[in-house]
N, C-alpha and C positions, 0 to 999 in steps of 0.2 A: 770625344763623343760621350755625353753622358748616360747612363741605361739607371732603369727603375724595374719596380716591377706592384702589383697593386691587383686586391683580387677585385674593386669596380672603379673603373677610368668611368668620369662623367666628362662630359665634352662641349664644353659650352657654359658660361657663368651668367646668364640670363636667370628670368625665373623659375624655369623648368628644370633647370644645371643646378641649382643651387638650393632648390627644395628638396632634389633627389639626393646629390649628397648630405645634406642635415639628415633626412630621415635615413638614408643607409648608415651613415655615424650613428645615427640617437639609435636608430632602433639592432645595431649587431653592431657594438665596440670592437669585437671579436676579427671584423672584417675592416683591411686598407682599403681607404677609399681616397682619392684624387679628384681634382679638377681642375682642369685645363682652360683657362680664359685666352684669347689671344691677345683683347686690345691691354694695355697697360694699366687700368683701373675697373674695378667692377662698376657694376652703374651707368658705364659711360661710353660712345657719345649716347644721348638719348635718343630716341628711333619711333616716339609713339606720344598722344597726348595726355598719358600717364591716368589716364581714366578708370576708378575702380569702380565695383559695388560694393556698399558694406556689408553685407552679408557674406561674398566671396572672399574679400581678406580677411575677414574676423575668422573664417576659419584656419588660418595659416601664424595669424601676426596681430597685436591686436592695437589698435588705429586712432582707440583714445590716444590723446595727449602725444602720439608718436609724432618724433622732430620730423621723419621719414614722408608727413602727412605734408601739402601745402596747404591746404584748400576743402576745408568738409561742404559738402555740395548739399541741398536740400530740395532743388528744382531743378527741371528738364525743360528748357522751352527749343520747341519744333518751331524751325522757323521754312513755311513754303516758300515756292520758287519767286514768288511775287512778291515777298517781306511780309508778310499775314504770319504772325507770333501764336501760338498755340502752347499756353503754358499746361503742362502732363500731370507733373508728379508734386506732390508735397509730402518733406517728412525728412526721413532715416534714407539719404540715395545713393550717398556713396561722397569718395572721394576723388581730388589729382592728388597724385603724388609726387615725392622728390625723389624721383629713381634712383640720385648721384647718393643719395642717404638709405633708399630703400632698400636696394641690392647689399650694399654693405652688410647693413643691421644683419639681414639674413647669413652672408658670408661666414660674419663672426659666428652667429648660432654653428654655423656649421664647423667652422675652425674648431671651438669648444668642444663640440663632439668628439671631435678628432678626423674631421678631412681634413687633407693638405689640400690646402686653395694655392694652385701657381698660376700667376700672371702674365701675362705677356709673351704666350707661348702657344702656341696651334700645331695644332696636327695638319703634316701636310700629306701622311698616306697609312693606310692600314692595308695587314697582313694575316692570315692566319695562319696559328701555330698550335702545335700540342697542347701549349700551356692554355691559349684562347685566341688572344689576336695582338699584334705586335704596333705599334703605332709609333710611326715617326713624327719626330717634334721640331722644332727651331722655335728656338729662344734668346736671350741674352747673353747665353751662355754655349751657343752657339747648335745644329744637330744633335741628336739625341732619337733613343728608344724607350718606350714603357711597354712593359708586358701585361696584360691587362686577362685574367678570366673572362671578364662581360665587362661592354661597353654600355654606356648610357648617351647615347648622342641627342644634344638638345644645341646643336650647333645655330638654330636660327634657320629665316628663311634661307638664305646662300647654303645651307646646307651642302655639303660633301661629303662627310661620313660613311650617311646611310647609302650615297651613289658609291661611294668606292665599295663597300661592301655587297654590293648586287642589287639592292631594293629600288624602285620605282620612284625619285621623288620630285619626276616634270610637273610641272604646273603650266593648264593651259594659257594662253596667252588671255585669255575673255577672263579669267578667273584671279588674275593680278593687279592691282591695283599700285599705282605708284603715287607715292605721297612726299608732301612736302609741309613743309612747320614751321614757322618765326616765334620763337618768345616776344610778346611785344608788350612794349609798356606803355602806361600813357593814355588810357584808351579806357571809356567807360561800355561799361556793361555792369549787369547785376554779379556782384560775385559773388551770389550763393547758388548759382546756376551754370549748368552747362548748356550750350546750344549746341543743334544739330540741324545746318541751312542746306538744302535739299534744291536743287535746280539742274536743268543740263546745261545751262551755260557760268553756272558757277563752279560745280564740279559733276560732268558727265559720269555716269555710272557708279556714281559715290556719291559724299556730301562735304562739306566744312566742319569745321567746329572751332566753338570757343570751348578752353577748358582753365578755368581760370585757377592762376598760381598765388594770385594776393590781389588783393583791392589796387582795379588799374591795370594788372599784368595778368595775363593770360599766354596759354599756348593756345596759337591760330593758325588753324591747318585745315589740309583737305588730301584728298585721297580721290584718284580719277582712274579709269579701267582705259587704258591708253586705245583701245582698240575701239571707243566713243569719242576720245579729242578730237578736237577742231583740226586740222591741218596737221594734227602731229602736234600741236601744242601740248609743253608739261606740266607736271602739279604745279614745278615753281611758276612757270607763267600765268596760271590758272590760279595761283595764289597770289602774287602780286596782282593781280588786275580785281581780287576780292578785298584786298588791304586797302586799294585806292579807293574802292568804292564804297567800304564798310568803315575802315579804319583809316581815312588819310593823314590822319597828325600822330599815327602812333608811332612810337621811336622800336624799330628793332634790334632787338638785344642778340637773337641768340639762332642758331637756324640748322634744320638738319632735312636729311631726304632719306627715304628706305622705300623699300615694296611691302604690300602688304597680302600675303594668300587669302579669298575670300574663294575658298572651293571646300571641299569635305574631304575626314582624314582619310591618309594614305589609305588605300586597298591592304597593303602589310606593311604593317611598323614595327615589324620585330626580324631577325634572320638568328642564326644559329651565333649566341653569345654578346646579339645586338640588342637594346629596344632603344628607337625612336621617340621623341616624347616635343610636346611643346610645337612652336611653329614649323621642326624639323619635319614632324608632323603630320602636317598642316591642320592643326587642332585650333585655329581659328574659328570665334565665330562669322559665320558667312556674312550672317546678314548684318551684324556691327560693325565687325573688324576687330572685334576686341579680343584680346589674348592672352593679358596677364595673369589674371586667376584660371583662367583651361590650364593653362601652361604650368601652374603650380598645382595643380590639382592630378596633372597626367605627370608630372616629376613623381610627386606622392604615389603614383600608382607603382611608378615603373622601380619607385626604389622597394616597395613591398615584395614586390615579384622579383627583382632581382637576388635580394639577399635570400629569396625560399631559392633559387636557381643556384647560387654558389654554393648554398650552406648542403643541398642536396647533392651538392654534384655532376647536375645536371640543366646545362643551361641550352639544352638544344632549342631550335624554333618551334616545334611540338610543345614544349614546354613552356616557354614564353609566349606563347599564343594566349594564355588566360589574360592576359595584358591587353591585347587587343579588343578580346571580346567583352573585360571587365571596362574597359574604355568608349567603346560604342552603347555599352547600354546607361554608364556615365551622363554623357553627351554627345557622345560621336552620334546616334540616330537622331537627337534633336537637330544637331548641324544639318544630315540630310534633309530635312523639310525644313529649314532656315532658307538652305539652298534656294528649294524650291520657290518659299514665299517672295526670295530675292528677286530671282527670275520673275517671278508672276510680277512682281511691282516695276520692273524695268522696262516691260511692254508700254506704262502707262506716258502715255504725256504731262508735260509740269502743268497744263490746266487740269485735271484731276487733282492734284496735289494741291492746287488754291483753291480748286470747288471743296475740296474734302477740310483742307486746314478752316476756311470761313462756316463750314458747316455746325466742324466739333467746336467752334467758337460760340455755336448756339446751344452747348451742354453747358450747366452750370462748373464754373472751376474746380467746386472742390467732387465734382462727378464723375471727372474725366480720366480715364483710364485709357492703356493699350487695349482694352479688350472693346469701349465704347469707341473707340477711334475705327477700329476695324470692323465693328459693327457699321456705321457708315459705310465704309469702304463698299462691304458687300450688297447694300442696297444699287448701286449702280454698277458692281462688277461682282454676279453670281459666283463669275466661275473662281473666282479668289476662295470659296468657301470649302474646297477641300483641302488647301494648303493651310487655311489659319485657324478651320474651327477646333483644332485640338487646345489651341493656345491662348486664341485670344477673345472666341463668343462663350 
């Protein structure tokens, strides 16, 4: 059995695992820091359609000329339930990324520093101890322990961690979404845009997307709230019968499934030598889905707060609490009314969504904004205006 010992275990080599250890490396040398991946490659398999903003990764990584980039995006087209295209955005929008290169890049940053990045190794139970908390491993090298001061768990949604440790981190069944993905090649669309196709019989309580990886090849996914399918039908079936019908001559290259949490952060993300961070979380945005830069953003938080908790002494939940509440005023309260606005739009039937999409059709293009979209909206549903007017009139 091999044993370690390390004053911050991160737990999890995602984005939130692996911005938390860089910054606890870069920002206190002084302090061992770990991380524990379990699958055998950082990066990999991919779980999501690698969709950024540019604004959000430039704060972390920076996107010019990065190999890590596939795909720099410059439009949005909203597609309604009917096929009515509503083109959004023009400009600076963001990117897709190459996760199997993105997570890496970051890895090394953090290796430099001086984390040990170990692979292919998970924790399969934690303990508390005088020292902090004891956590068993399997790996390659078979059983093992690390002794860890504070834990940083960014395990993902399957999270386990923060449940062995006492913390709350059920998700309701209405608040889950389960999604499915083909890399497909072969297949036109514009590739300086991403789409987002909105129907209940294309994908009930969620939506599609193209997110395109090269001229021709895109990730084509969708994301469905299983407690809305037809019969119990899944994303895959709900995505094949969107391929037949969107894309039938595209070739599929490449395919993955995961869940996605669209609810708001944990009640508490921290216990006595823990903090939670990332989808572990559930620092998701509600109303998108999207997660990557939350996720890097709340690593960043929880490694500040960490290294003040070791360097002082004191890593009690009292103390780690600033984490929480530095988190919520973050993003976590904007999540709360995302929630909301979510719910309020899931009442609506897909004819609203083609009365609305043909409407903003009658804004001039370069006019068109989230905030003139939702303008719209509230002319035929009042009661929409105390969920969106902080945002989007």
């Amino acid at each position: 059995m091999t044993t370690s010992r390390c004053d911050v275990l991160v737990v999890g080599g995602g984005p939130a695992g692996l911005i938390a250890a860089r910054e606890v490396a870069s920002s206190a040398p002084d302090l061992d820091v770990m991380l524990l991946e379990r699958d055998r490659a950082i990066g990999a398999p991919v779980r999501c359609g690698e969709g950024v903003g540019h604004a959000g990764i430039a704060d972390f990584m920076d996107p010019v000329d990065a190999p890590w980039v596939s795909r720099r995006i410059t439009r949005v087209v909203f597609v309604a339930p009917d096929g009515t295209q509503v083109r959004v955005a023009e400009g600076d929008v963001g990117y897709v990324l190459d996760r199997s290169r993105f997570e890496p890049a970051i890895a090394e940053e953090a290796g430099r520093s001086g984390a040990e990045i170990v692979i292919g190794t998970e924790a399969t139970s934690v303990a508390r101890t005088d020292y902090g908390w004891r956590v068993a491993t399997r790996g390659p090298a078979g059983a093992g322990t690390i002794d860890a001061r504070l834990i940083i768990a960014a395990d993902g949604v399957e999270s386990m961690v923060g449940r062995w440790a006492g913390l709350d981190t059920r998700v309701p069944s209405r608040d889950m979404e389960s999604c499915a993905q083909y890399v497909v090649a072969g297949i036109a669309f514009d590739p300086d845009a991403i789409y987002l196709h909105f129907g209940s019989d294309i994908a009930p309580g969620g939506y599609a997307w193209v997110f395109p990886k090269a001229v021709g090849v895109a990730n084509v996914g969708l994301g469905v709230v299983a407690l809305r399918a037809e019969h119990g039908r899944s994303a895959r079936a709900y995505l094949d019968r969107y391929l037949e019908s969107y894309f039938p001559t595209g070739v599929r290259t490449g395919y993955t499934v995961g869940g996605v949490i669209v609810s708001t952060t944990l009640a508490r993300t921290v216990t006595d030598g823990m903090i939670l961070c990332g989808d572990a979380a559930h620092m998701i945005n509600p109303l998108s889905g999207g997660g990557i830069v939350n996720a890097m953003k709340s690593g960043r938080l929880a490694a500040h707060v960490a290294v003040d908790a070791v360097r002082t002494g004191d890593a009690s939940a009292g103390r780690l609490e600033r984490y929480h509440g530095e988190w919520m005023r973050l993003l976590g309260d904007d999540h709360v009314r995302f929630y909301r606005i979510k719910e309020a739009l899931g009442k609506f039937d897909d004819a609203f969504f083609d009365h609305l999409a043909r409407s903003v059709n009658g804004i001039p293009e370069h006019r068109r904004t989230l905030g003139r979209i939702f303008a719209r909206a509230l002319v035929r549903h009042p009661a929409l205006f105390p969920v969106v007017a902080k945002y989007f009139v």
